[in-house]
N, CA, C and O atoms as CSV, one atom per row, in Angstrom:
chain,resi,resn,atom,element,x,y,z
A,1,UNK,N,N,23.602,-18.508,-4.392
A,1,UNK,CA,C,24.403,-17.337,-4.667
A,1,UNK,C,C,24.679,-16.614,-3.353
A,1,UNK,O,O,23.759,-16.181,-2.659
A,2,UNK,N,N,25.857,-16.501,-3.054
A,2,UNK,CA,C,26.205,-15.718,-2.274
A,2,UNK,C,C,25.914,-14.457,-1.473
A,2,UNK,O,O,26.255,-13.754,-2.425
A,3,UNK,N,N,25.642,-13.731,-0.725
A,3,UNK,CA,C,24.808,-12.062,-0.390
A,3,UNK,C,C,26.198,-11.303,-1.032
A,3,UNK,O,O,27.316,-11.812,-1.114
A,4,UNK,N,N,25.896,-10.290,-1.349
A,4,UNK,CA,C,27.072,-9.363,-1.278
A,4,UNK,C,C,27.012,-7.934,-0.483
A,4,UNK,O,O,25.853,-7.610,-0.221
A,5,UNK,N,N,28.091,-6.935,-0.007
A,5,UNK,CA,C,27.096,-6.280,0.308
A,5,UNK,C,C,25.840,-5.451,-0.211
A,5,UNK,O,O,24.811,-5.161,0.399
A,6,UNK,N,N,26.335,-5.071,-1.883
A,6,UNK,CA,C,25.749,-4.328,-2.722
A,6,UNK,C,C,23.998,-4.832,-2.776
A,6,UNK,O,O,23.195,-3.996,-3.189
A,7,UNK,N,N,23.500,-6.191,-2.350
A,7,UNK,CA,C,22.487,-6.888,-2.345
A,7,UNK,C,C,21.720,-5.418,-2.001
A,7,UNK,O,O,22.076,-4.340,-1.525
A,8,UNK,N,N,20.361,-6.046,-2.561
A,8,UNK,CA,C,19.368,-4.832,-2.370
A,8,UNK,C,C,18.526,-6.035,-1.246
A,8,UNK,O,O,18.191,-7.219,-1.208
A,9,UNK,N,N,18.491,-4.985,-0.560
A,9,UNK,CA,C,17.777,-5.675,1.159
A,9,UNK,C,C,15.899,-5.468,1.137
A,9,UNK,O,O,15.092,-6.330,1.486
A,10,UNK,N,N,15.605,-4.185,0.663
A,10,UNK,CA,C,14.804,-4.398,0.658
A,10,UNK,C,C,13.685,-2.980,-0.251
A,10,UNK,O,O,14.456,-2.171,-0.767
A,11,UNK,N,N,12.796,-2.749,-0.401
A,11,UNK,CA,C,12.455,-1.343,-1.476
A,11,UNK,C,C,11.320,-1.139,-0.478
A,11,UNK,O,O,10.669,-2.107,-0.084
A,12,UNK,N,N,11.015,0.391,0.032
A,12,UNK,CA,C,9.872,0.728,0.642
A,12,UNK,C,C,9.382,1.919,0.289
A,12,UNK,O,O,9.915,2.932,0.742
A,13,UNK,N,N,8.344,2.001,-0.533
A,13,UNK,CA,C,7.681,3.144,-0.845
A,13,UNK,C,C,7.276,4.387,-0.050
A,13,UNK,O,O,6.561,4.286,0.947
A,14,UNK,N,N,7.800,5.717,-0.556
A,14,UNK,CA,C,7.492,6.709,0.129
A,14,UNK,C,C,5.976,7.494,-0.847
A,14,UNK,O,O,5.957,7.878,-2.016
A,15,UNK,N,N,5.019,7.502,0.040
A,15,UNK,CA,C,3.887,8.336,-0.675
A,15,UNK,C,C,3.528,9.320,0.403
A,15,UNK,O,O,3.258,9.051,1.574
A,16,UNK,N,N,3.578,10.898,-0.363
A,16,UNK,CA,C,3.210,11.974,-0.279
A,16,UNK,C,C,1.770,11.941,-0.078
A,16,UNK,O,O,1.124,11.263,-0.878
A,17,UNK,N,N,1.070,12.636,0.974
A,17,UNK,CA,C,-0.509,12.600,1.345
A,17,UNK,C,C,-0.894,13.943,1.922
A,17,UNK,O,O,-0.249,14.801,2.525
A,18,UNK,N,N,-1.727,13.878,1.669
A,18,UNK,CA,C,-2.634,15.395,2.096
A,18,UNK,C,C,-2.868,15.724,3.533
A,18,UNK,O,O,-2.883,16.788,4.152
A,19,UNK,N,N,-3.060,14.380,3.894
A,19,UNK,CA,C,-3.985,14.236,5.516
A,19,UNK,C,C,-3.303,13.078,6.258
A,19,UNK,O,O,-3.770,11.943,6.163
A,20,UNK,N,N,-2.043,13.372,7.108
A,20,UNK,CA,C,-1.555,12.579,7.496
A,20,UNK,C,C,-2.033,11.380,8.647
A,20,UNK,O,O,-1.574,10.248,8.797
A,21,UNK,N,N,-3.075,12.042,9.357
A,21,UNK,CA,C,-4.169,11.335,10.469
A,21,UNK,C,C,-5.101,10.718,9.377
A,21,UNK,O,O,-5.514,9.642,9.810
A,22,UNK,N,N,-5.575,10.969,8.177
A,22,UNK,CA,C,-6.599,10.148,7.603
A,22,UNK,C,C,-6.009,8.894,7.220
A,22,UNK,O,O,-6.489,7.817,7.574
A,23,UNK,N,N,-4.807,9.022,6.386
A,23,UNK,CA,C,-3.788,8.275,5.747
A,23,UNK,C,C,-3.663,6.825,6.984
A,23,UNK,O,O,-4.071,5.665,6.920
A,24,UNK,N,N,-2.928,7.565,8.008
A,24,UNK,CA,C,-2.550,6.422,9.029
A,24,UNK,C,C,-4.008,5.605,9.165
A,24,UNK,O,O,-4.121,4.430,8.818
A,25,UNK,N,N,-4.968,6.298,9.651
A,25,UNK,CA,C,-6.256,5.289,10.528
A,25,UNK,C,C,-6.330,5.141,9.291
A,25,UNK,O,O,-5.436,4.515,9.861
A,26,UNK,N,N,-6.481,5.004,7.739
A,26,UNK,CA,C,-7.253,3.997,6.847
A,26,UNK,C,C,-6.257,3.020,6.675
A,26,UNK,O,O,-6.850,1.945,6.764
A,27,UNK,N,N,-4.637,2.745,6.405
A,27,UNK,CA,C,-3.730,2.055,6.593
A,27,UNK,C,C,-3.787,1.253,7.832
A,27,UNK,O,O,-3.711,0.032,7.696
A,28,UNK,N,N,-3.895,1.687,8.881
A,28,UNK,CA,C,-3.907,1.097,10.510
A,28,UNK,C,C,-5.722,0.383,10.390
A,28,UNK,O,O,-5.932,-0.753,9.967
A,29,UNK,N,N,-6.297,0.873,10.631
A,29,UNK,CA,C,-7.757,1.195,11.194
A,29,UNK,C,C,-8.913,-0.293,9.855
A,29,UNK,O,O,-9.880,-1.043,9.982
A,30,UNK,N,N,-7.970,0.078,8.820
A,30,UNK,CA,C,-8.807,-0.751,7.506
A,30,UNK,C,C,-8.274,-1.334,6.800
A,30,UNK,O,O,-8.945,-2.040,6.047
A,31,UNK,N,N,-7.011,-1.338,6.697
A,31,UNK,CA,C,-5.934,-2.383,6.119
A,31,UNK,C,C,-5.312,-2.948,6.697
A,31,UNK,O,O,-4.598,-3.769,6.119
A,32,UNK,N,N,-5.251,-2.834,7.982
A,32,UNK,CA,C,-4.273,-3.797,9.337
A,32,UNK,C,C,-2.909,-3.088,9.196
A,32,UNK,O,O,-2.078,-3.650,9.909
A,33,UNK,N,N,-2.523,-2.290,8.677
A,33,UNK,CA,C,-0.756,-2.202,8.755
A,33,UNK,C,C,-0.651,-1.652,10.600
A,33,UNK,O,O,-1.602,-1.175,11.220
A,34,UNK,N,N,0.500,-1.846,11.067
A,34,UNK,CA,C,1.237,-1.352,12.208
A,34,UNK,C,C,1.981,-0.367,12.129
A,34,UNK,O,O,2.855,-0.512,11.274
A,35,UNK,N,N,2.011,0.878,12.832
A,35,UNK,CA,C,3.178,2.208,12.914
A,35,UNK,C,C,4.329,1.689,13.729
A,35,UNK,O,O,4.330,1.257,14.882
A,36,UNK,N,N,5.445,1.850,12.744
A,36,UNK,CA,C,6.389,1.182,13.080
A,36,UNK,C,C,7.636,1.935,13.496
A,36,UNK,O,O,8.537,1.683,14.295
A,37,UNK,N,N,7.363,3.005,12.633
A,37,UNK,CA,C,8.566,4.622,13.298
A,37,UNK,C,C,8.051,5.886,12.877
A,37,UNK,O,O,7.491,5.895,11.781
A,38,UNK,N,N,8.124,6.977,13.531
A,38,UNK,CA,C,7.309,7.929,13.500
A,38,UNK,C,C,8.297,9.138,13.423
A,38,UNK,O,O,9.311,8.855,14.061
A,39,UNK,N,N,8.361,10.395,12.863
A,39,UNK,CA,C,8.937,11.533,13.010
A,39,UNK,C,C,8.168,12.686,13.112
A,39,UNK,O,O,7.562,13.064,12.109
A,40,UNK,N,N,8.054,13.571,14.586
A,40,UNK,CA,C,6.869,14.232,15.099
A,40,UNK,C,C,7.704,15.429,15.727
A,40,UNK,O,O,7.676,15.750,16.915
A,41,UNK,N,N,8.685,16.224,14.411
A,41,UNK,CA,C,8.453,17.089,14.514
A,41,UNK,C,C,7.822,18.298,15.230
A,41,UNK,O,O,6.651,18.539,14.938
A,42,UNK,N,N,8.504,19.180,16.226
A,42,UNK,CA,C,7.320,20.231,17.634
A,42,UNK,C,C,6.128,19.427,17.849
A,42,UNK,O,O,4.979,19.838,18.011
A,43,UNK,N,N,6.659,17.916,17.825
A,43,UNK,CA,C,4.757,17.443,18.359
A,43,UNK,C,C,4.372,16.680,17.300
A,43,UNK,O,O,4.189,15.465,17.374
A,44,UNK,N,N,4.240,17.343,16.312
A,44,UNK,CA,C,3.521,17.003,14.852
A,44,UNK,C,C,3.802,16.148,14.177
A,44,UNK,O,O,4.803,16.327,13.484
A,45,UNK,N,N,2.988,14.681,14.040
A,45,UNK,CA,C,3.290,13.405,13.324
A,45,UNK,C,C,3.667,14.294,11.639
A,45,UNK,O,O,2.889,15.085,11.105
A,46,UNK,N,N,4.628,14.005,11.248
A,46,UNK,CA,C,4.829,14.486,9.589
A,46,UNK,C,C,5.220,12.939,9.169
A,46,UNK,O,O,4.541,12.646,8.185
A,47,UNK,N,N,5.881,12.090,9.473
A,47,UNK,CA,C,6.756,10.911,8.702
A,47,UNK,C,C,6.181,9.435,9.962
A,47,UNK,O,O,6.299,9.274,11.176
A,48,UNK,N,N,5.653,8.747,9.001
A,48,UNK,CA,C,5.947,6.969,9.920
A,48,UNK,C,C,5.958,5.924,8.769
A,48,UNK,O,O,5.499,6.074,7.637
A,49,UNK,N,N,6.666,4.680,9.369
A,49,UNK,CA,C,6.586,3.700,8.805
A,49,UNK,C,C,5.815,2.809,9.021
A,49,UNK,O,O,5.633,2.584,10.218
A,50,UNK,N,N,5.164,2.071,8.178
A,50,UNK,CA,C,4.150,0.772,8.529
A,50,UNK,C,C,4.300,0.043,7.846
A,50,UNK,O,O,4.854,0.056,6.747
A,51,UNK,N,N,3.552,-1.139,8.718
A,51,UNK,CA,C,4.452,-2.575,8.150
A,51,UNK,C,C,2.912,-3.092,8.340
A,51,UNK,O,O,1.996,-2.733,9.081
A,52,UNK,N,N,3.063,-4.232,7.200
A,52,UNK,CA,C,2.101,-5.374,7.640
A,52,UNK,C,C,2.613,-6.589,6.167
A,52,UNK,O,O,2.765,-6.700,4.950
A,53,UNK,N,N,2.703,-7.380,7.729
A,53,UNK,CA,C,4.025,-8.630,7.223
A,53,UNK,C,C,5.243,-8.623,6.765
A,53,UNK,O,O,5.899,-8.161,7.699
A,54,UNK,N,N,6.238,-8.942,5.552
A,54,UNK,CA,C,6.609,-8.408,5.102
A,54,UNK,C,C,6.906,-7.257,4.083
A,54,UNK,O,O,8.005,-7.059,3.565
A,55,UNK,N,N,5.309,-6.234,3.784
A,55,UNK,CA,C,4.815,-5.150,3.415
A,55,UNK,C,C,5.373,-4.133,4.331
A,55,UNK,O,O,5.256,-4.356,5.536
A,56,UNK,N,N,6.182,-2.645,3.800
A,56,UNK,CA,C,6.313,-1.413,4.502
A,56,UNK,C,C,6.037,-0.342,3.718
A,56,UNK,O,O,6.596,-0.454,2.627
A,57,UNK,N,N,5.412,0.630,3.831
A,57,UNK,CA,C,5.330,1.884,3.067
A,57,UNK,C,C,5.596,2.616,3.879
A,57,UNK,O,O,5.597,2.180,5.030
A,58,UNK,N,N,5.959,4.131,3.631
A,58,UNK,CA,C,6.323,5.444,4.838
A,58,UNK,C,C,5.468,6.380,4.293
A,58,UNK,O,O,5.413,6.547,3.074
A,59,UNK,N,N,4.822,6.980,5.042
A,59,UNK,CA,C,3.722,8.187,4.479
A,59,UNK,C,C,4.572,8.986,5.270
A,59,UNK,O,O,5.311,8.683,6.207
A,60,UNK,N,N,4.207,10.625,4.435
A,60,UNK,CA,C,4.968,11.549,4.924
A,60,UNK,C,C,3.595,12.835,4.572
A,60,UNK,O,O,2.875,12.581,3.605
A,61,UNK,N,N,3.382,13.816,5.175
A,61,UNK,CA,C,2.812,14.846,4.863
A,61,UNK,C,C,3.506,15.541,4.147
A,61,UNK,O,O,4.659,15.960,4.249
A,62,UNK,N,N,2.318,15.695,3.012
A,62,UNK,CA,C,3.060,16.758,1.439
A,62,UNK,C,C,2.820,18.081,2.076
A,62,UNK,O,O,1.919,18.312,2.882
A,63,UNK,N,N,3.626,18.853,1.683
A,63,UNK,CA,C,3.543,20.146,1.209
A,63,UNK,C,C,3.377,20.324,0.026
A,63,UNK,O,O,4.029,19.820,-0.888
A,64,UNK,N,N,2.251,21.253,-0.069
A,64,UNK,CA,C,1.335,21.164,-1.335
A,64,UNK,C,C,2.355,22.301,-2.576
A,64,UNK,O,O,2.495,22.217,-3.796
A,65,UNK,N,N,2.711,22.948,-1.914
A,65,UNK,CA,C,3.743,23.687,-3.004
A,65,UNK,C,C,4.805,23.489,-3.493
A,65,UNK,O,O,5.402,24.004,-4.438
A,66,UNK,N,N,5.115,22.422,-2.556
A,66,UNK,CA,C,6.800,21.491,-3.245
A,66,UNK,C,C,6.289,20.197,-3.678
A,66,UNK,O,O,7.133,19.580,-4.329
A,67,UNK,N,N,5.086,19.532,-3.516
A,67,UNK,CA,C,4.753,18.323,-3.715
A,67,UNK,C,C,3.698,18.290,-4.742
A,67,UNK,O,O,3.667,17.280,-5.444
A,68,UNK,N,N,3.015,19.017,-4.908
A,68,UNK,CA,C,2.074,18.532,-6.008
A,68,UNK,C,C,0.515,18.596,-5.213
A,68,UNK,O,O,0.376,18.970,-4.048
A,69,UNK,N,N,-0.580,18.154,-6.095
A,69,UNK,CA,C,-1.624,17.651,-5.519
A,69,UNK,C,C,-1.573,16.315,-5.500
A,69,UNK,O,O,-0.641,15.681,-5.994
A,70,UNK,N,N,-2.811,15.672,-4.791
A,70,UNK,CA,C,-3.219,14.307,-4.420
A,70,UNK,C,C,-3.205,13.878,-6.009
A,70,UNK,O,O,-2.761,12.750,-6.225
A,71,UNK,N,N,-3.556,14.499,-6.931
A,71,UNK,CA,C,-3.869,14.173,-8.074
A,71,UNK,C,C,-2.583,13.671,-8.402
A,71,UNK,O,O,-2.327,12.490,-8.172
A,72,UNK,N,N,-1.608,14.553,-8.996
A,72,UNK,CA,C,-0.779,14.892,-9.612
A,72,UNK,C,C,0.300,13.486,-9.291
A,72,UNK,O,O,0.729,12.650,-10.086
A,73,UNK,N,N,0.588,13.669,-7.352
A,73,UNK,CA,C,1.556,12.726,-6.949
A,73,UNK,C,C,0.811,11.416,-7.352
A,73,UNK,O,O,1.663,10.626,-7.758
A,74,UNK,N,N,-0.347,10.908,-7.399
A,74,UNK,CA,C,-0.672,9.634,-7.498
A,74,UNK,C,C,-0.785,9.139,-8.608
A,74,UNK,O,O,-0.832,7.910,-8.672
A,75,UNK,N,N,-0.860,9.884,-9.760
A,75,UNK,CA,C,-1.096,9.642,-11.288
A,75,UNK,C,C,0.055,8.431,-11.519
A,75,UNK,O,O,1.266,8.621,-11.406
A,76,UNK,N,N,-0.481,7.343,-11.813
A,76,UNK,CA,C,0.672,6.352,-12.777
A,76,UNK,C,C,1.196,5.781,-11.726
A,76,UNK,O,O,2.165,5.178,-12.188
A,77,UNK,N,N,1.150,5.525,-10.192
A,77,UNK,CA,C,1.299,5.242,-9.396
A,77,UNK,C,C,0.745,3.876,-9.108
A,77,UNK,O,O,-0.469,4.010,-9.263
A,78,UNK,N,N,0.991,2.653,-8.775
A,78,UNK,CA,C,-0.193,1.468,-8.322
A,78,UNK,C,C,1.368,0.779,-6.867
A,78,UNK,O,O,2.581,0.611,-6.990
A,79,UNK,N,N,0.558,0.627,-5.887
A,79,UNK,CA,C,1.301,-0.394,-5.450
A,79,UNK,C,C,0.635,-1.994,-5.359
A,79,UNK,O,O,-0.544,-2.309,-5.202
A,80,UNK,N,N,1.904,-2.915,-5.528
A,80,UNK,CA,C,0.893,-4.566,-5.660
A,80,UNK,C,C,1.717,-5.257,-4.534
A,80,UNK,O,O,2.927,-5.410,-4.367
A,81,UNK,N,N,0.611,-5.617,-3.822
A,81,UNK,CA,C,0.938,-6.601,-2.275
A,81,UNK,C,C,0.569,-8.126,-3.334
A,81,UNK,O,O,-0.447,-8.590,-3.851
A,82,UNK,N,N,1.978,-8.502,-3.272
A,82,UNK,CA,C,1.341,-10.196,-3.008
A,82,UNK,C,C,0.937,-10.932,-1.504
A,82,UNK,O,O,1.574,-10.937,-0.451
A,83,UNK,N,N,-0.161,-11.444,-1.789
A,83,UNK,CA,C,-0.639,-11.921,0.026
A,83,UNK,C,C,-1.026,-13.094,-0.566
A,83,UNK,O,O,-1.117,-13.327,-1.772
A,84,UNK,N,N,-1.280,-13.918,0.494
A,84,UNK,CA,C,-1.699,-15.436,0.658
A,84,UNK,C,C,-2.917,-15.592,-0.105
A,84,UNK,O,O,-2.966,-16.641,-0.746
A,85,UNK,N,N,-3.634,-15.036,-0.175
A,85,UNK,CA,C,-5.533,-14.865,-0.390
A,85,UNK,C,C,-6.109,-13.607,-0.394
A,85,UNK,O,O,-6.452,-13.058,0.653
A,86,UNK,N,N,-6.288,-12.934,-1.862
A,86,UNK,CA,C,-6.780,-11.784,-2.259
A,86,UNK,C,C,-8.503,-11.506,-1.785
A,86,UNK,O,O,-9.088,-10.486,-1.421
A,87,UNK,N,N,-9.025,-13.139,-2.019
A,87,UNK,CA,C,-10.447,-13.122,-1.694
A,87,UNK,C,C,-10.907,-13.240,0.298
A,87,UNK,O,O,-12.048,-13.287,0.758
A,88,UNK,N,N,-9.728,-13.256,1.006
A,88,UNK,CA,C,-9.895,-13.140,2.520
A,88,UNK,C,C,-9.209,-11.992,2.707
A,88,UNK,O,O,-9.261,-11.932,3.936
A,89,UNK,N,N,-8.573,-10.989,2.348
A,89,UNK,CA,C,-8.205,-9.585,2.007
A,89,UNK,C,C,-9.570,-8.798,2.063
A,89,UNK,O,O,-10.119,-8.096,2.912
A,90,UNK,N,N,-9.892,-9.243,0.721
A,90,UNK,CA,C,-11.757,-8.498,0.454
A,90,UNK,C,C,-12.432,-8.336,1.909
A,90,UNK,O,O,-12.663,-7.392,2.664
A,91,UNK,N,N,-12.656,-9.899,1.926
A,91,UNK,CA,C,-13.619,-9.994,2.971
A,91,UNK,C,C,-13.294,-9.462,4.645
A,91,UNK,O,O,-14.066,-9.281,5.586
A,92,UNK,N,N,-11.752,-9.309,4.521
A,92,UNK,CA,C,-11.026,-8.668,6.159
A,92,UNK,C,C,-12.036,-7.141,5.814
A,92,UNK,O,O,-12.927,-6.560,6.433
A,93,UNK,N,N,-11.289,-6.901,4.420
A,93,UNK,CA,C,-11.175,-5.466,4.472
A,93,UNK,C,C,-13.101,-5.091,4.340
A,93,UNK,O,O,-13.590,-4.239,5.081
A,94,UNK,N,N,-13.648,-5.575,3.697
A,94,UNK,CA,C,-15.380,-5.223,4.274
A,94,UNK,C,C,-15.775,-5.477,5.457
A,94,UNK,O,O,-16.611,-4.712,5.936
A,95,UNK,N,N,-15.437,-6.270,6.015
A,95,UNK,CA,C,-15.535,-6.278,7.791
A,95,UNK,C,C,-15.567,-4.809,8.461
A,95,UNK,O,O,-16.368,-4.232,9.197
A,96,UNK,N,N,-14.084,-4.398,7.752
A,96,UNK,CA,C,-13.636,-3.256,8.229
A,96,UNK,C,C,-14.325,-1.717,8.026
A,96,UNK,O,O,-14.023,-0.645,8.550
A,97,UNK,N,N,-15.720,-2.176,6.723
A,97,UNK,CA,C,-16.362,-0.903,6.539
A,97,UNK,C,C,-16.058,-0.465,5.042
A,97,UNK,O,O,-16.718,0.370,4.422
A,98,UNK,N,N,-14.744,-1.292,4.466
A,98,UNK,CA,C,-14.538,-0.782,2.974
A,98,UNK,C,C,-15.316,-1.424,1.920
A,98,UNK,O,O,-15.536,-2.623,1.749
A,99,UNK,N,N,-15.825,-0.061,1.009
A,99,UNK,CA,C,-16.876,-0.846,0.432
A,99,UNK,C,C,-15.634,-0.479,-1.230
A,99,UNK,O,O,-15.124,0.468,-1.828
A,100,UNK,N,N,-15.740,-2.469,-1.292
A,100,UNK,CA,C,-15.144,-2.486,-2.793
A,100,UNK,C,C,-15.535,-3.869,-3.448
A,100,UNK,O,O,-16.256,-4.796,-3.078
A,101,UNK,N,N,-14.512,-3.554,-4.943
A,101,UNK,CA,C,-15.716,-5.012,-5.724
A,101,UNK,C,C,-14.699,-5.882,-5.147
A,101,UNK,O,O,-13.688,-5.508,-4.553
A,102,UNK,N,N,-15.202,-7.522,-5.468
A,102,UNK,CA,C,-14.443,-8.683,-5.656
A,102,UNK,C,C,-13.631,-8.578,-6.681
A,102,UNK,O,O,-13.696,-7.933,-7.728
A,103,UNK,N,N,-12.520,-9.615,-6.045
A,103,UNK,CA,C,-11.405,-9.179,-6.292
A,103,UNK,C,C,-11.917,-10.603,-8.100
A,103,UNK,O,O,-12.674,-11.567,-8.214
A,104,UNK,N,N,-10.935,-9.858,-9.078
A,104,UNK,CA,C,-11.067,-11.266,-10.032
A,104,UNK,C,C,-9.817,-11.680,-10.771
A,104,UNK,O,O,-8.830,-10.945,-10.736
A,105,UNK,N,N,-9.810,-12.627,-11.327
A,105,UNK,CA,C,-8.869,-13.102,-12.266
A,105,UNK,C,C,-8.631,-12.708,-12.716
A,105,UNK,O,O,-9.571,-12.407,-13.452
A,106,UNK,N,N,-7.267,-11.992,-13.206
A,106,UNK,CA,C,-6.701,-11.663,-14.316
A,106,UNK,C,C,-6.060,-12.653,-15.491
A,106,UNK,O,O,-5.237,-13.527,-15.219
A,107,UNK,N,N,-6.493,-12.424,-16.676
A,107,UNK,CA,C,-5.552,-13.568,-17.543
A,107,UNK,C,C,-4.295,-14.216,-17.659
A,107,UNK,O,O,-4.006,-15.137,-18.424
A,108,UNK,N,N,-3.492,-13.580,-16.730
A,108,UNK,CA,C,-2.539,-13.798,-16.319
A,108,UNK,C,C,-2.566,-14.687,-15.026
A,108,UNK,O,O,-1.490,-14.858,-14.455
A,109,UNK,N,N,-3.785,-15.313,-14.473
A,109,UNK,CA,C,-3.143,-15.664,-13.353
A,109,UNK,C,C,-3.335,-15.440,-12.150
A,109,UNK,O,O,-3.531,-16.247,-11.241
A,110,UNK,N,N,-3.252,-13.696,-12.115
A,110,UNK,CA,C,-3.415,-13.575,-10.571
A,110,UNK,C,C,-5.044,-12.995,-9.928
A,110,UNK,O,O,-5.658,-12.076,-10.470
A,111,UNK,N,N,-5.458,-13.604,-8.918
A,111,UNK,CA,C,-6.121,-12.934,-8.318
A,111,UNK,C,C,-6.245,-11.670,-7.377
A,111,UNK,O,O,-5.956,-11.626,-6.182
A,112,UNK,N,N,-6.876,-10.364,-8.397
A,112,UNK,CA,C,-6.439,-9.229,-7.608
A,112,UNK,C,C,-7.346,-8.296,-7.143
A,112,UNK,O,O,-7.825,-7.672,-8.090
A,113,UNK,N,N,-7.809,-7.922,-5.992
A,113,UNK,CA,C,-8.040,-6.730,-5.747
A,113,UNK,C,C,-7.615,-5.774,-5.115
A,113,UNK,O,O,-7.013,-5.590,-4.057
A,114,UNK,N,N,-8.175,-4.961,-6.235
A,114,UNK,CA,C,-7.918,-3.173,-6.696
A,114,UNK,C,C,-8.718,-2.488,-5.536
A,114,UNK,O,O,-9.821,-2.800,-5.087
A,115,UNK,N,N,-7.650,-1.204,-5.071
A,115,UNK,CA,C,-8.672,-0.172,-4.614
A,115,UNK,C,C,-8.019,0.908,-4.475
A,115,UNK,O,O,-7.068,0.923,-5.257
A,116,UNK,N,N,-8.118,2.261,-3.537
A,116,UNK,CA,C,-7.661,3.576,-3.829
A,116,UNK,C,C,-7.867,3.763,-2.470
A,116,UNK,O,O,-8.916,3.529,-1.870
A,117,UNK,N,N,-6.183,4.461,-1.706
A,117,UNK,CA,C,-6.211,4.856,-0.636
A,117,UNK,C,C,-7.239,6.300,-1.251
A,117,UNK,O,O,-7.884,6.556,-2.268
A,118,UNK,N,N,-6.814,7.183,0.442
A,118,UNK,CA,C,-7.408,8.495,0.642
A,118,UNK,C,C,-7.149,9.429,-0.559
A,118,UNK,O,O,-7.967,10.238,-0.997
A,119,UNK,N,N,-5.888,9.211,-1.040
A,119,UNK,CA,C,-4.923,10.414,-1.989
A,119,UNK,C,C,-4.939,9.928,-2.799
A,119,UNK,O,O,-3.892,10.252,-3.360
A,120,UNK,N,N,-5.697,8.928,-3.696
A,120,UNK,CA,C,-5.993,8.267,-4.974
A,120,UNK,C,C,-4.835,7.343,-5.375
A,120,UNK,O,O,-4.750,6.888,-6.516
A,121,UNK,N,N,-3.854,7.051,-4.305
A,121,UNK,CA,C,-3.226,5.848,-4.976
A,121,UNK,C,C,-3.393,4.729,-4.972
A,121,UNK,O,O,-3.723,4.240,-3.892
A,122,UNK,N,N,-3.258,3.898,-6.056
A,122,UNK,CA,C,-3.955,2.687,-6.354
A,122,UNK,C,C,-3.075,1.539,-5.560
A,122,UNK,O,O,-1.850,1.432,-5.517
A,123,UNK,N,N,-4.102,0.700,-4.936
A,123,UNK,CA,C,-3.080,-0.463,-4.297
A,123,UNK,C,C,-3.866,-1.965,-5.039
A,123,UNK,O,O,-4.943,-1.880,-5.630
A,124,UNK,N,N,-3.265,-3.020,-4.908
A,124,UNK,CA,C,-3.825,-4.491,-5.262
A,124,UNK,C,C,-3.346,-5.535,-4.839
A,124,UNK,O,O,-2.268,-6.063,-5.112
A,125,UNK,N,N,-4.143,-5.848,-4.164
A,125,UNK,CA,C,-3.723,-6.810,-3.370
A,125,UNK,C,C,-3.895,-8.018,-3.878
A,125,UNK,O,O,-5.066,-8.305,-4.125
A,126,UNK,N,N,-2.915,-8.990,-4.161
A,126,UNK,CA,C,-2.938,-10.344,-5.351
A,126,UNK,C,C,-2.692,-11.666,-4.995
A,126,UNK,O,O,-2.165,-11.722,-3.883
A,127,UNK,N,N,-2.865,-12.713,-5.495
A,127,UNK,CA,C,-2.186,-13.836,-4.802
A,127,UNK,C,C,-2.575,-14.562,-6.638
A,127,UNK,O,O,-3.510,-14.255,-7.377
A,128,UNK,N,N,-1.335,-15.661,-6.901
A,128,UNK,CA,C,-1.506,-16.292,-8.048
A,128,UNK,C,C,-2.639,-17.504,-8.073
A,128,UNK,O,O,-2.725,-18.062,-6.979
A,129,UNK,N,N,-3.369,-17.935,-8.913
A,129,UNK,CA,C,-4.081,-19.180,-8.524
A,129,UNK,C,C,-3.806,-19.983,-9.642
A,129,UNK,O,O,-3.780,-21.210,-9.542
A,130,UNK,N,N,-3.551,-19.258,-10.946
A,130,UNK,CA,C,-3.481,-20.149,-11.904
A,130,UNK,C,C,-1.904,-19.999,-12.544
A,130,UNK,O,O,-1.569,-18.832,-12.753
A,131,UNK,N,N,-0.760,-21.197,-12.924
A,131,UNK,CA,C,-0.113,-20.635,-13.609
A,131,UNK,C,C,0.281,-19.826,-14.796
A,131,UNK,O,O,0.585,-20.485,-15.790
A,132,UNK,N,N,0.324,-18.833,-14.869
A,132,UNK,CA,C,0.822,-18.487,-15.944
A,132,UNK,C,C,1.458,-19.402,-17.200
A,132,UNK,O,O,2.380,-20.214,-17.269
A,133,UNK,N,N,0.484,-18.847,-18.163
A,133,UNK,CA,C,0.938,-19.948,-19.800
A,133,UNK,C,C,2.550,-19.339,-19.893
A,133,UNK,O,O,3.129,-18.267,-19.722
A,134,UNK,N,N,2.943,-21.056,-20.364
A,134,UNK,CA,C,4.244,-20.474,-21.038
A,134,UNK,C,C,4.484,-19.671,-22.295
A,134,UNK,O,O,3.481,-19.610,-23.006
A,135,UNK,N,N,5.281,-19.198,-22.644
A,135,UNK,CA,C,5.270,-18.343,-24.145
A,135,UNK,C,C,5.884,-19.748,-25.215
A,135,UNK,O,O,6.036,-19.581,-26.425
């Protein structure tokens, strides 16, 4: 099929955070992502992008009176990384000091682990091992 221009290129999540220096070093520092563009405002990091692989999210510092709490913005929220190997994910990311469970099978298929940045949003990092039953 052809590109057109209307093609959707690509979707990158914007999440609202409390603590924009905590946010980055647990993204950078314990998940491997890279700062990839930054908006620093009189000085002041407020907006960057990070990448790791073809993964990007943009954290931005909330303002708590137009944005909500940590609670509020993260409720119903999950982001899902498909990666190569959920169970060498685990083990990068305990290297790194994060203490979480093994990742397991879902009936569906995928192998995932779950965990919770700083601001309670849920991420999972997955890779398929089994196919999915047909219907």
């Amino acid at each position: 099929m052809a590109s057109t221009s209307s093609d959707l290129q690509e979707l990158v999540p914007l999440l609202f955070v409390d603590d924009l220096s905590r946010s980055v070093d647990f993204y950078i520092e314990q998940l491997g992502f890279d700062i990839k563009l930054t908006w620093e405002p009189e000085g002041t990091l407020s907006w960057c992008r990070i990448e790791r692989g073809n993964a990007a999210l943009m954290l931005q510092l909330a303002v708590p009176d137009e944005d909500g709490t940590a609670n509020e913005r993260s409720k119903g929220v999950g982001l899902f990384f498909n990666c190569g190997d959920a169970q060498a994910m685990y083990e990068e990311f305990l290297s790194k000091g994060l203490s979480l469970e093994p990742p397991q099978v879902a009936f569906y298929g995928m192998n995932q682990l779950f965990l919770r940045d700083p601001d309670g949003y849920e991420l999972c990092f997955q890779n398929q091992v089994e196919p999915p039953e047909e219907q």
